[in-house]
CHARMM-style PDB file with segment names, atoms N, HN, CA, C and O in Angstrom:
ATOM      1  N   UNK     1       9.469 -36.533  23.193  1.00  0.00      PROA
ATOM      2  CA  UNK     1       8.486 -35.504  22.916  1.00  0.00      PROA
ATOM      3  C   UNK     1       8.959 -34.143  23.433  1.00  0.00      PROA
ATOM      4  O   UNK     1       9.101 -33.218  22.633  1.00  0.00      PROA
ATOM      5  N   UNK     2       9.216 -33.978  24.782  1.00  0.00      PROA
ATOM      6  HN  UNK     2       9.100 -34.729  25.432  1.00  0.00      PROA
ATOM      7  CA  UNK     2       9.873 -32.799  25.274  1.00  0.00      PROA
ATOM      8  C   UNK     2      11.134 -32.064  24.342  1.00  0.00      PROA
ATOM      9  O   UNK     2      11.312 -30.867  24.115  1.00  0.00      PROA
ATOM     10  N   UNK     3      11.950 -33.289  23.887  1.00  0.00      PROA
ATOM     11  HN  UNK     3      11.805 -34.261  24.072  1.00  0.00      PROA
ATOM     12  CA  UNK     3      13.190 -32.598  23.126  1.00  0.00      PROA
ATOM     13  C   UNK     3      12.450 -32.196  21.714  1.00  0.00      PROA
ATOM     14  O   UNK     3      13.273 -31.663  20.970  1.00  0.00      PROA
ATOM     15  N   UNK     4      11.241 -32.283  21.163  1.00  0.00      PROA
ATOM     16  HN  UNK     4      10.572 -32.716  21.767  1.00  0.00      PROA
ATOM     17  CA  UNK     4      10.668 -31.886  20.175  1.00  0.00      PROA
ATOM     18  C   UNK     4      10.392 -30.467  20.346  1.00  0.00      PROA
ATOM     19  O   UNK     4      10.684 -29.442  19.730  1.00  0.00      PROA
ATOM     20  N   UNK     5       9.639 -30.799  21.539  1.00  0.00      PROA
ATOM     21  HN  UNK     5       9.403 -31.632  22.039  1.00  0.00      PROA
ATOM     22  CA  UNK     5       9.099 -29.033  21.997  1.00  0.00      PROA
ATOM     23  C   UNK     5       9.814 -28.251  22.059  1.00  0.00      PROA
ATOM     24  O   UNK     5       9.544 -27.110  21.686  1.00  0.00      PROA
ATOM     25  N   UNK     6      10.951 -28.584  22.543  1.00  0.00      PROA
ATOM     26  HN  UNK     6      11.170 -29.511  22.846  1.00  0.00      PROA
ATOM     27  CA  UNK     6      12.608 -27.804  22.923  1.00  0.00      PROA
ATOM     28  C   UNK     6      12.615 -27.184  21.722  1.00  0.00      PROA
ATOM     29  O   UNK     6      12.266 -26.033  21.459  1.00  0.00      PROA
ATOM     30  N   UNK     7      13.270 -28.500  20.614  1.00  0.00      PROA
ATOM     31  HN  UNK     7      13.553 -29.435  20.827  1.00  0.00      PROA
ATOM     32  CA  UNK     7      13.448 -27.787  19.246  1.00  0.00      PROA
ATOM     33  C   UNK     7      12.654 -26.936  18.717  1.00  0.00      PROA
ATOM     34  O   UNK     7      13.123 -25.890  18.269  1.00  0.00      PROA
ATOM     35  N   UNK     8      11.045 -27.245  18.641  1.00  0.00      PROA
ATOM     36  HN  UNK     8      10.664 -28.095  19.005  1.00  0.00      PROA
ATOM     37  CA  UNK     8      10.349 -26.047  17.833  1.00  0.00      PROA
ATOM     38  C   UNK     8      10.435 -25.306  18.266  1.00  0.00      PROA
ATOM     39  O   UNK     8      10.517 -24.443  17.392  1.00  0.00      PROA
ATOM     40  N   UNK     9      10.536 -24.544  19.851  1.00  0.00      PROA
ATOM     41  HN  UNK     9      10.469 -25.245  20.561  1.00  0.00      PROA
ATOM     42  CA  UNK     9      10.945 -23.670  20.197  1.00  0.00      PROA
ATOM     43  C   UNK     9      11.814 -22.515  20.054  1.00  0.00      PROA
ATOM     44  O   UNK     9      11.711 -21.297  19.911  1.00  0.00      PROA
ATOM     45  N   UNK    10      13.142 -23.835  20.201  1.00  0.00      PROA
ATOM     46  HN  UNK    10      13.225 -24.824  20.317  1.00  0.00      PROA
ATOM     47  CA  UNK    10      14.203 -22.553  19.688  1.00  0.00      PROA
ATOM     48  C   UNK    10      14.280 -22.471  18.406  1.00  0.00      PROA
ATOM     49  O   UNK    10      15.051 -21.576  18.061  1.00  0.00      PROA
ATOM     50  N   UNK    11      13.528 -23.353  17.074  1.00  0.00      PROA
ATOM     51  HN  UNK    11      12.901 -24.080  17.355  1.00  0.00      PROA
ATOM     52  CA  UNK    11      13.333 -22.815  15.981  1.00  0.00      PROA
ATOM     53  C   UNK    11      13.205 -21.659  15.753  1.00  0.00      PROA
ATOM     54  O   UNK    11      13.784 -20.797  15.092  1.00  0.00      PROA
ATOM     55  N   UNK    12      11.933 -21.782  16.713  1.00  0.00      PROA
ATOM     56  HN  UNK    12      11.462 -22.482  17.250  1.00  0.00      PROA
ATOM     57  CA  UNK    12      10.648 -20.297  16.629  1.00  0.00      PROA
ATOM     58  C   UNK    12      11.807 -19.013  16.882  1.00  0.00      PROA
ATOM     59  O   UNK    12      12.090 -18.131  16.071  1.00  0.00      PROA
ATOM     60  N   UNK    13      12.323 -19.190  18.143  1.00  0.00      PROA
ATOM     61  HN  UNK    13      12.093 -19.906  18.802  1.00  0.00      PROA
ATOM     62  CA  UNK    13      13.167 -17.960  18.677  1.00  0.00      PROA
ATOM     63  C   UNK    13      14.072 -17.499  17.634  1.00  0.00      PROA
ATOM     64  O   UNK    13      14.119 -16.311  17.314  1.00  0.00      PROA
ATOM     65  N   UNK    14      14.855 -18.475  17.045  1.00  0.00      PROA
ATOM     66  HN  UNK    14      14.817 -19.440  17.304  1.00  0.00      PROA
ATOM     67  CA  UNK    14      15.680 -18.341  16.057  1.00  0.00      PROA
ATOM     68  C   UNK    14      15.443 -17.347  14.523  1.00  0.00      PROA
ATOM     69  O   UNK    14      15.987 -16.376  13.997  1.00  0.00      PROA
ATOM     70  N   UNK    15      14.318 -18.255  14.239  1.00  0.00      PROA
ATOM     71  HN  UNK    15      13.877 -19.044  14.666  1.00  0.00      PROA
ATOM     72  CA  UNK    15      13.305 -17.304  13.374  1.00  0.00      PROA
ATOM     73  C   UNK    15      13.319 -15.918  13.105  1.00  0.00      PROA
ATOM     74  O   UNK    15      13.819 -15.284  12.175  1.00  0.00      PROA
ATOM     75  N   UNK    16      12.421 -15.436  14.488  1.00  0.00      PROA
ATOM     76  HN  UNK    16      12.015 -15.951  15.243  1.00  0.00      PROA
ATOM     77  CA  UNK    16      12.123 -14.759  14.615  1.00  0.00      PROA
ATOM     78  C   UNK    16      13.197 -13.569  15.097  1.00  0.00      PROA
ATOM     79  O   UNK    16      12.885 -12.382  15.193  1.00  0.00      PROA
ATOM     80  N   UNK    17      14.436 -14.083  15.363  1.00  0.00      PROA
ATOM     81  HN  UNK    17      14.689 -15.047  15.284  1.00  0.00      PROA
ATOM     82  CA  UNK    17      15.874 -13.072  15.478  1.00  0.00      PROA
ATOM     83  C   UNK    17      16.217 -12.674  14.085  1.00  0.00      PROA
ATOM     84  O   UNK    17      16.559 -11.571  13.661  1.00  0.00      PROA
ATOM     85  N   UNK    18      16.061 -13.758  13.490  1.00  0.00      PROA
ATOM     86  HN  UNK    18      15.783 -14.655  13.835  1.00  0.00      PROA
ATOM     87  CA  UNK    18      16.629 -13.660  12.256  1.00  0.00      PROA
ATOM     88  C   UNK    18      16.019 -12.532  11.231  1.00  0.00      PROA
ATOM     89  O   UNK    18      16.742 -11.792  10.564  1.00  0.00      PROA
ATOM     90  N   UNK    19      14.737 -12.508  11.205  1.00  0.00      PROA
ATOM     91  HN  UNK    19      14.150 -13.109  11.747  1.00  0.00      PROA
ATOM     92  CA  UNK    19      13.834 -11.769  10.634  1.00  0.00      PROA
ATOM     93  C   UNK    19      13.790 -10.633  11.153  1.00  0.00      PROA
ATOM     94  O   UNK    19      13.516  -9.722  10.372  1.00  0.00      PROA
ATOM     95  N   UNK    20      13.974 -10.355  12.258  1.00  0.00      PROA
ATOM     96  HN  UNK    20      14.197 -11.095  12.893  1.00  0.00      PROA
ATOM     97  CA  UNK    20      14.126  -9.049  12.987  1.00  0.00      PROA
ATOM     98  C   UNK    20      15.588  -8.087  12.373  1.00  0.00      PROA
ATOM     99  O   UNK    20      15.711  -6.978  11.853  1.00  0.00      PROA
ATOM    100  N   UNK    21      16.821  -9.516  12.878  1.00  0.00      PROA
ATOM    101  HN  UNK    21      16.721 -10.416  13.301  1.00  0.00      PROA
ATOM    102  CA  UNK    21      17.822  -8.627  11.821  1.00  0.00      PROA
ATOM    103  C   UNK    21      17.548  -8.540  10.501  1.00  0.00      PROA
ATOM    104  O   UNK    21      18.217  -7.593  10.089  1.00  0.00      PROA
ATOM    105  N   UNK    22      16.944  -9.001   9.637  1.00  0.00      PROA
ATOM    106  HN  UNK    22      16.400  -9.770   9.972  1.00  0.00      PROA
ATOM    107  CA  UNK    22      17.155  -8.915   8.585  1.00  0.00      PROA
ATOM    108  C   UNK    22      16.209  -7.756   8.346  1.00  0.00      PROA
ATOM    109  O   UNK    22      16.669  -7.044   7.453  1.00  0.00      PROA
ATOM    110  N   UNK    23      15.094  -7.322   8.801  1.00  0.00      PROA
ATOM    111  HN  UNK    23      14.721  -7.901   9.526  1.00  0.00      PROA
ATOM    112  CA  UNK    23      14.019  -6.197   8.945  1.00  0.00      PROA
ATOM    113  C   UNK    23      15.179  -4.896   9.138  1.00  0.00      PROA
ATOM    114  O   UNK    23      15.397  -4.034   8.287  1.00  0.00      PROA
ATOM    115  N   UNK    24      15.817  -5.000  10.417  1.00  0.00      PROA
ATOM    116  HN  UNK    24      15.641  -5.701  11.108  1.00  0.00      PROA
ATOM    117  CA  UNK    24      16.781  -4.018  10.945  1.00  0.00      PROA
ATOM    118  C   UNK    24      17.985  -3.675   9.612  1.00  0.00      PROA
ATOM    119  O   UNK    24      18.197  -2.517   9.253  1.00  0.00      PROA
ATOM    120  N   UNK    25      18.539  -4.611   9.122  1.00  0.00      PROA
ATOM    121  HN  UNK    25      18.367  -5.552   9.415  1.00  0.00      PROA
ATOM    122  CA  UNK    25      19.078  -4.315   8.351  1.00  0.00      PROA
ATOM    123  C   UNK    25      18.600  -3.702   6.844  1.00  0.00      PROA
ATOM    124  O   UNK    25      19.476  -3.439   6.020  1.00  0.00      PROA
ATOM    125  N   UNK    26      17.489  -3.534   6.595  1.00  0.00      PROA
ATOM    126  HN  UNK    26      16.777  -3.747   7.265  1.00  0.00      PROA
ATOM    127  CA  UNK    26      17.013  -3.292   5.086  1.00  0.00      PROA
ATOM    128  C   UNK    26      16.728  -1.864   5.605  1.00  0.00      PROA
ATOM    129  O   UNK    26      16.990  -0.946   4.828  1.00  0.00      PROA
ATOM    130  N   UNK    27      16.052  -1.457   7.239  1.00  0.00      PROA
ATOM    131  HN  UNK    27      15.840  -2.203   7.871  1.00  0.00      PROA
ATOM    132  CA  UNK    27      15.943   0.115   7.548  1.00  0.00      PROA
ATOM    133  C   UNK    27      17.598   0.650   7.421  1.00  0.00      PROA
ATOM    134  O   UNK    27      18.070   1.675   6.930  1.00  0.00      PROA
ATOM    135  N   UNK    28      18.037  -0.160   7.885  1.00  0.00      PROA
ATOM    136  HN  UNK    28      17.653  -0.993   8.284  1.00  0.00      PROA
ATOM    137  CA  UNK    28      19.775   0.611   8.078  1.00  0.00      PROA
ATOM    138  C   UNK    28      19.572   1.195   6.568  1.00  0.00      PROA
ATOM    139  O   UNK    28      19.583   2.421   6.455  1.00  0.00      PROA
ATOM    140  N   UNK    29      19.367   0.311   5.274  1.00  0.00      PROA
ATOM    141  HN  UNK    29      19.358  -0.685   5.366  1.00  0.00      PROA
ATOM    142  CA  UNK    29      20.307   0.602   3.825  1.00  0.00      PROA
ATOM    143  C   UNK    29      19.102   1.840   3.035  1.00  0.00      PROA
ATOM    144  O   UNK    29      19.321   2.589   2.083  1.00  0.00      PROA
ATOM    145  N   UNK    30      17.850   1.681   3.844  1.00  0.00      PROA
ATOM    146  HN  UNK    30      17.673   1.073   4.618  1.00  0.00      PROA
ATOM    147  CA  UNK    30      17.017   2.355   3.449  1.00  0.00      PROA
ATOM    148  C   UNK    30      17.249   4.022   3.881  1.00  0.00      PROA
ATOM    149  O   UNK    30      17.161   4.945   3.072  1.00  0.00      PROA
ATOM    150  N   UNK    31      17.529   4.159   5.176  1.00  0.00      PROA
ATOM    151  HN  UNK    31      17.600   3.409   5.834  1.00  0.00      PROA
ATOM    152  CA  UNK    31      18.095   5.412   6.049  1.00  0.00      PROA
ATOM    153  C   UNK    31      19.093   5.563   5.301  1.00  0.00      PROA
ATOM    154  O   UNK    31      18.933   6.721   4.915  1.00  0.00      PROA
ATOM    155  N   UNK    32      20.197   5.115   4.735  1.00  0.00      PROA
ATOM    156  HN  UNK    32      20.327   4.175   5.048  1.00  0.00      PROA
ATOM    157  CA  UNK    32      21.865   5.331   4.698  1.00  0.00      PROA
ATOM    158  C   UNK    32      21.100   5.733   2.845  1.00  0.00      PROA
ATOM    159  O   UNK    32      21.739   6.555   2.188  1.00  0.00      PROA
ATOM    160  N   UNK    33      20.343   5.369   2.462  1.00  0.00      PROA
ATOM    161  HN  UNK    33      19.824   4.701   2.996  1.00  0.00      PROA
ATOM    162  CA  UNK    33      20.058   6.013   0.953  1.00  0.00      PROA
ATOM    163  C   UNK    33      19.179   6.742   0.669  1.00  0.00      PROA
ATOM    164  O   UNK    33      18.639   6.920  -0.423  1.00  0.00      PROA
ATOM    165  N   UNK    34      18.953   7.296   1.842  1.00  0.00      PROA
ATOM    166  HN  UNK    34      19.392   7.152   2.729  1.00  0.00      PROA
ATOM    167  CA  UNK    34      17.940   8.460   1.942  1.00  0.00      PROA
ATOM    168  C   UNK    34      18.658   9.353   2.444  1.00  0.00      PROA
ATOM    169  O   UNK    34      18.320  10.461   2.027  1.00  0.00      PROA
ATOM    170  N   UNK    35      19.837   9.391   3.437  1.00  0.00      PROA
ATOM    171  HN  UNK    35      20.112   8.491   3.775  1.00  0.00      PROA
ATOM    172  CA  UNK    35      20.758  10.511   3.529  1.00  0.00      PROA
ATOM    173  C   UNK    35      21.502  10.351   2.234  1.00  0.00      PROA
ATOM    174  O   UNK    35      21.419  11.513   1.837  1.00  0.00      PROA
ATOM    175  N   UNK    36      21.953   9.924   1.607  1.00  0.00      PROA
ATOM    176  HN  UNK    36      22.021   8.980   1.930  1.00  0.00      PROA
ATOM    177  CA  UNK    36      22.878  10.294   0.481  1.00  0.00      PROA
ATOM    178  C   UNK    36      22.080  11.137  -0.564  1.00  0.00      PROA
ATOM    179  O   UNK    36      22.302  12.301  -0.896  1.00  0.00      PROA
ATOM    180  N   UNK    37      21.062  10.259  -1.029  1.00  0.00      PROA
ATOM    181  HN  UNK    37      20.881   9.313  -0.760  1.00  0.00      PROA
ATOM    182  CA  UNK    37      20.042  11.520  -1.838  1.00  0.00      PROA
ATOM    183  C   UNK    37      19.322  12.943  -1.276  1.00  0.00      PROA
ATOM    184  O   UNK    37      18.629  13.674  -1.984  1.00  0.00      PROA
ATOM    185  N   UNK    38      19.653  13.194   0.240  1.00  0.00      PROA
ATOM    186  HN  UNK    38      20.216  12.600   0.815  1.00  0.00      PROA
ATOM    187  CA  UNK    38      19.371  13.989   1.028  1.00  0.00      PROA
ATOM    188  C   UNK    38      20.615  15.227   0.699  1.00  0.00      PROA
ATOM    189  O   UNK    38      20.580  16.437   0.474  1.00  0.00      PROA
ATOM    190  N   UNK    39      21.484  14.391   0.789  1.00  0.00      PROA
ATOM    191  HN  UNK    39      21.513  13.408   0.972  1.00  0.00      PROA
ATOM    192  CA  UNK    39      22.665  15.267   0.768  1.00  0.00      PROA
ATOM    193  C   UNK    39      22.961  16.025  -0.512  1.00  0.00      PROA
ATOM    194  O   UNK    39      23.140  17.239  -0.612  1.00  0.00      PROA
ATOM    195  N   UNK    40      22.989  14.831  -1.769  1.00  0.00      PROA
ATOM    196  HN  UNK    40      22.843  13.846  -1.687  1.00  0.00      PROA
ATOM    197  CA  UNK    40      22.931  14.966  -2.957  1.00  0.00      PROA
ATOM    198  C   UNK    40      21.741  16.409  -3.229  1.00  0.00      PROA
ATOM    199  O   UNK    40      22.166  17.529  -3.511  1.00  0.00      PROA
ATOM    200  N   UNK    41      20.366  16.122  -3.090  1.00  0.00      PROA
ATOM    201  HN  UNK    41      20.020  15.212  -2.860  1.00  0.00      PROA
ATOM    202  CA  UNK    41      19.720  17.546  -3.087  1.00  0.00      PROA
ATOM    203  C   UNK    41      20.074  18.739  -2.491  1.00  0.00      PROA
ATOM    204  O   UNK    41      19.493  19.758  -2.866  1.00  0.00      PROA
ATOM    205  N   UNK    42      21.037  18.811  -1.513  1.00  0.00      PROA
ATOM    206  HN  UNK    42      21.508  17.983  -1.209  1.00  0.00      PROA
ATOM    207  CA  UNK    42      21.408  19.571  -0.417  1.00  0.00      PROA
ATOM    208  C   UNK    42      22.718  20.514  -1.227  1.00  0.00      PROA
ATOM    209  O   UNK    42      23.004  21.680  -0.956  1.00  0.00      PROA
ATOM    210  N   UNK    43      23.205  19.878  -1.989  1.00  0.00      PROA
ATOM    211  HN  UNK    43      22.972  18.931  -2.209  1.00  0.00      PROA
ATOM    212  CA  UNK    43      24.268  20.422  -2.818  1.00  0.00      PROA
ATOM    213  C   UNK    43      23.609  20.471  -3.673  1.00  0.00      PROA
ATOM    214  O   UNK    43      24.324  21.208  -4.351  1.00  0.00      PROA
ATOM    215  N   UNK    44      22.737  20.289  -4.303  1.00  0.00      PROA
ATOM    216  HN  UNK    44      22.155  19.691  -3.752  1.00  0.00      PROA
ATOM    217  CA  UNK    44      22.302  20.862  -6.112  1.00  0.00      PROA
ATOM    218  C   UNK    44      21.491  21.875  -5.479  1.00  0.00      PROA
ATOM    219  O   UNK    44      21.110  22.741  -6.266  1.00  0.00      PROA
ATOM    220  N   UNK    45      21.014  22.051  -3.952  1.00  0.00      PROA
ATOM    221  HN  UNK    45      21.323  21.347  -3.313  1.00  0.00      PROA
ATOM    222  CA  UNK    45      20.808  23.436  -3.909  1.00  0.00      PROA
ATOM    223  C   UNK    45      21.731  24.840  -3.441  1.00  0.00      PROA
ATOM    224  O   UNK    45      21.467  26.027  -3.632  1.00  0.00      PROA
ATOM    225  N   UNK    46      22.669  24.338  -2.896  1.00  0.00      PROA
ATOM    226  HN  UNK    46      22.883  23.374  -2.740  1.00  0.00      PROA
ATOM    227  CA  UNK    46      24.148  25.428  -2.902  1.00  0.00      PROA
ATOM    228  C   UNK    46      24.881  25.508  -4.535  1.00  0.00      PROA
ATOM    229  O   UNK    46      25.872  26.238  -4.556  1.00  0.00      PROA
ATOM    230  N   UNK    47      24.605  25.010  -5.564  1.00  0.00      PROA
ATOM    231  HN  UNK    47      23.800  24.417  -5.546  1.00  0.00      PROA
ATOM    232  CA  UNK    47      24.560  25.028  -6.156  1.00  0.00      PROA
ATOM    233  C   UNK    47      23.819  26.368  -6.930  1.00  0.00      PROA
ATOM    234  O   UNK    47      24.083  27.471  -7.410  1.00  0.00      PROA
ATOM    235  N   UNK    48      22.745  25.465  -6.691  1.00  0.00      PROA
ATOM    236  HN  UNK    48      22.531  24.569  -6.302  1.00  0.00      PROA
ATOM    237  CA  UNK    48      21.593  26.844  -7.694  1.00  0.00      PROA
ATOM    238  C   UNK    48      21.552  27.855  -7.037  1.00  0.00      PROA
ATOM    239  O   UNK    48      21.493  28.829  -7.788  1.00  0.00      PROA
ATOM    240  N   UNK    49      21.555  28.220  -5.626  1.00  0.00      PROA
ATOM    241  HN  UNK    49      21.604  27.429  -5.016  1.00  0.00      PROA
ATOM    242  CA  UNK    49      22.121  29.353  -4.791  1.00  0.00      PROA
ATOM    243  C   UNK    49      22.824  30.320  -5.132  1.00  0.00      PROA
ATOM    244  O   UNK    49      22.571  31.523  -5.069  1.00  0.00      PROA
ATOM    245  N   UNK    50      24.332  29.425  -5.749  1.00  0.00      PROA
ATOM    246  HN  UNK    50      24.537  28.448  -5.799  1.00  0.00      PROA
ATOM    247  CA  UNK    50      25.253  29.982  -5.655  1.00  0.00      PROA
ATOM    248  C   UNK    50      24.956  30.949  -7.416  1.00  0.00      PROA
ATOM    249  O   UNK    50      25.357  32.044  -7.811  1.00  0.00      PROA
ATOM    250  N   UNK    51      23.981  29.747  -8.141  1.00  0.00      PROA
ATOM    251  HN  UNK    51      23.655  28.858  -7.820  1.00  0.00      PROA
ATOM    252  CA  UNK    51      24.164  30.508  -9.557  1.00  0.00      PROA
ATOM    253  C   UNK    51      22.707  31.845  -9.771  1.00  0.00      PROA
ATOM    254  O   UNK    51      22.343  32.369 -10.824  1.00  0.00      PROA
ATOM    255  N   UNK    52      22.215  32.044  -8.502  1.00  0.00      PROA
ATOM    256  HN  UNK    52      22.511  31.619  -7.647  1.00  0.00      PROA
ATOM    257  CA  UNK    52      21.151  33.009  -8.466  1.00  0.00      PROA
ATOM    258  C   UNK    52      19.990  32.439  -8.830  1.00  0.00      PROA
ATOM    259  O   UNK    52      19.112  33.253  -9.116  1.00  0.00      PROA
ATOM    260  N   UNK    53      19.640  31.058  -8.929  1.00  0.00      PROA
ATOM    261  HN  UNK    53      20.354  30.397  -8.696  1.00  0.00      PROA
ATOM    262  CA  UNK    53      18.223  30.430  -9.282  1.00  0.00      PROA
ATOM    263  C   UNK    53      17.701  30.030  -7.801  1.00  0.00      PROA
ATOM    264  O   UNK    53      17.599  28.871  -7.401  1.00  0.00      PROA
ATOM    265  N   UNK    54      17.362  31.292  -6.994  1.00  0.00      PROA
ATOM    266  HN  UNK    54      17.445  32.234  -7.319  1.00  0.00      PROA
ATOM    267  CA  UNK    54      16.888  30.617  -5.696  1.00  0.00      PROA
ATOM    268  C   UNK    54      15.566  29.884  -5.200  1.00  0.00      PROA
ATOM    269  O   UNK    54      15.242  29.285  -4.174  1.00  0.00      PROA
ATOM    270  N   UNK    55      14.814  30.285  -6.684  1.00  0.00      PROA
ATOM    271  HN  UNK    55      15.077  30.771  -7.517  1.00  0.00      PROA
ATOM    272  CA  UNK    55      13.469  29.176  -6.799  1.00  0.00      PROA
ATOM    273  C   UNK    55      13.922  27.874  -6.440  1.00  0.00      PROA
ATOM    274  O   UNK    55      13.638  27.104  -5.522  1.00  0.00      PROA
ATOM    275  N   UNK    56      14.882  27.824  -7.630  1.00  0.00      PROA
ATOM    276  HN  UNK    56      15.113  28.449  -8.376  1.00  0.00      PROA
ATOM    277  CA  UNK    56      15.518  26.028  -7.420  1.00  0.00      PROA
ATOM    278  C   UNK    56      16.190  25.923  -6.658  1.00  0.00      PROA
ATOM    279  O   UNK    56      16.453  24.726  -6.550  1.00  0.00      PROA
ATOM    280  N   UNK    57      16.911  26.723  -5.691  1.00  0.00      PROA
ATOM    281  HN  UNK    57      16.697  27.696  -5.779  1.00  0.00      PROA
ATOM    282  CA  UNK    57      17.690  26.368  -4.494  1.00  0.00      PROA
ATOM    283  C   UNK    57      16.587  25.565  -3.473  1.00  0.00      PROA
ATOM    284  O   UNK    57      16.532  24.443  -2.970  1.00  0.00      PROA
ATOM    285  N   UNK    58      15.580  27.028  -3.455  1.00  0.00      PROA
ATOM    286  HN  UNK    58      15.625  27.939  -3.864  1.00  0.00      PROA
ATOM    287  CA  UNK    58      14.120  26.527  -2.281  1.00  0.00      PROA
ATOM    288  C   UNK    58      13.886  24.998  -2.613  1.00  0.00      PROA
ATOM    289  O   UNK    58      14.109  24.089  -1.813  1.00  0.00      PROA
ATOM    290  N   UNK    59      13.388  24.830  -3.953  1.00  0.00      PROA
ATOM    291  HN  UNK    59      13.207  25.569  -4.602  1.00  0.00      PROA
ATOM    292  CA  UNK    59      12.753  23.657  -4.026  1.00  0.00      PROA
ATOM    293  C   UNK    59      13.909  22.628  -3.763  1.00  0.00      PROA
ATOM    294  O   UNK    59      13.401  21.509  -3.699  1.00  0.00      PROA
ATOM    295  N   UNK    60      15.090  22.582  -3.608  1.00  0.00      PROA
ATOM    296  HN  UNK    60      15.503  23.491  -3.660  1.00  0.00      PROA
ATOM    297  CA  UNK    60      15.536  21.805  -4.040  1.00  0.00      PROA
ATOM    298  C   UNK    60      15.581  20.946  -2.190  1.00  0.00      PROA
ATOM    299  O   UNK    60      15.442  19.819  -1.715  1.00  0.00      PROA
ATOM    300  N   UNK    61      15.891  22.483  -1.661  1.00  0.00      PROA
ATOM    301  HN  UNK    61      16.005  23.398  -2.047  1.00  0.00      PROA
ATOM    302  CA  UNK    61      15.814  22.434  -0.079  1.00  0.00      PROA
ATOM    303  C   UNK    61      15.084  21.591   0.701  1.00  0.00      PROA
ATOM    304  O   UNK    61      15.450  20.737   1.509  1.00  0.00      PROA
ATOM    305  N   UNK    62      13.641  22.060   0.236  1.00  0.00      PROA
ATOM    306  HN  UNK    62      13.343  22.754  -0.420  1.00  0.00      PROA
ATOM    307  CA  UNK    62      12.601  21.191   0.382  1.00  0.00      PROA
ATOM    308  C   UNK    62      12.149  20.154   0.164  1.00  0.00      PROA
ATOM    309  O   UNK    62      11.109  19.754   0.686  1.00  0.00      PROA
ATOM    310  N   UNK    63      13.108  19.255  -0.969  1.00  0.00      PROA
ATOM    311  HN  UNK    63      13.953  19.580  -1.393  1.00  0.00      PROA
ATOM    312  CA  UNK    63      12.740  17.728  -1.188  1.00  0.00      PROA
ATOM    313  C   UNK    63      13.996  17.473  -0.527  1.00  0.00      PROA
ATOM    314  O   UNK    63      13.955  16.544   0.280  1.00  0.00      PROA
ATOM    315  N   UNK    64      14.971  17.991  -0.648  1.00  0.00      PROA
ATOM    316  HN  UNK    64      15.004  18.746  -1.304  1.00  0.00      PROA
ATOM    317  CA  UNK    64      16.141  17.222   0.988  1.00  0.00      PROA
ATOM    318  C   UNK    64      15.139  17.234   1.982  1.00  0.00      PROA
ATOM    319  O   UNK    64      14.530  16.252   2.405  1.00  0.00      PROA
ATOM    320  N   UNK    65      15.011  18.393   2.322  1.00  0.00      PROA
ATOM    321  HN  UNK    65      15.506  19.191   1.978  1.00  0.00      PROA
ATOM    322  CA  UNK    65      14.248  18.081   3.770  1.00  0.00      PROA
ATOM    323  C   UNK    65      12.990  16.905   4.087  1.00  0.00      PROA
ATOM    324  O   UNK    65      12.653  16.284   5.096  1.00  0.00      PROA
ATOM    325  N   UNK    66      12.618  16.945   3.011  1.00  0.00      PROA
ATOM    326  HN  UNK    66      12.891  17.449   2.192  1.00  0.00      PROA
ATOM    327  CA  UNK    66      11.519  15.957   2.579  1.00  0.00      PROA
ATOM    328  C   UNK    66      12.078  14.398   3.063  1.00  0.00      PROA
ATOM    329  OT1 UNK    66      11.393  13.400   2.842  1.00  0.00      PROA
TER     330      UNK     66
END
């Protein structure tokens, strides 16, 4: 009985690591594709900057920053 308890135990612990990395890892890919489209807006507004549309530079600024 004891070596039962043992096991569900470290089931449980196990589990619950697992799910944690796997939580941790979906923020990592979520962060890492929110800077790239961050960046991506960040240049289509040096972009429009550069071509005198500074409406669309602003806005564009502002959903990077977003």
């Amino acid at each position: 009985m004891r070596h039962s308890l043992r096991l569900a135990a470290l089931v449980g612990v196990l589990s619950t690591s697992l799910l944690i990395g796997v939580a941790t890892t979906a923020h990592a890919d979520e962060a890492a594709t929110g800077d790239a489209r961050a960046l991506e807006l960040f240049e289509k507004s040096e972009a429009a900057y550069d071509a005198g549309r500074f409406a669309d530079a602003i806005a564009l600024l502002r959903e990077s920053y977003a």
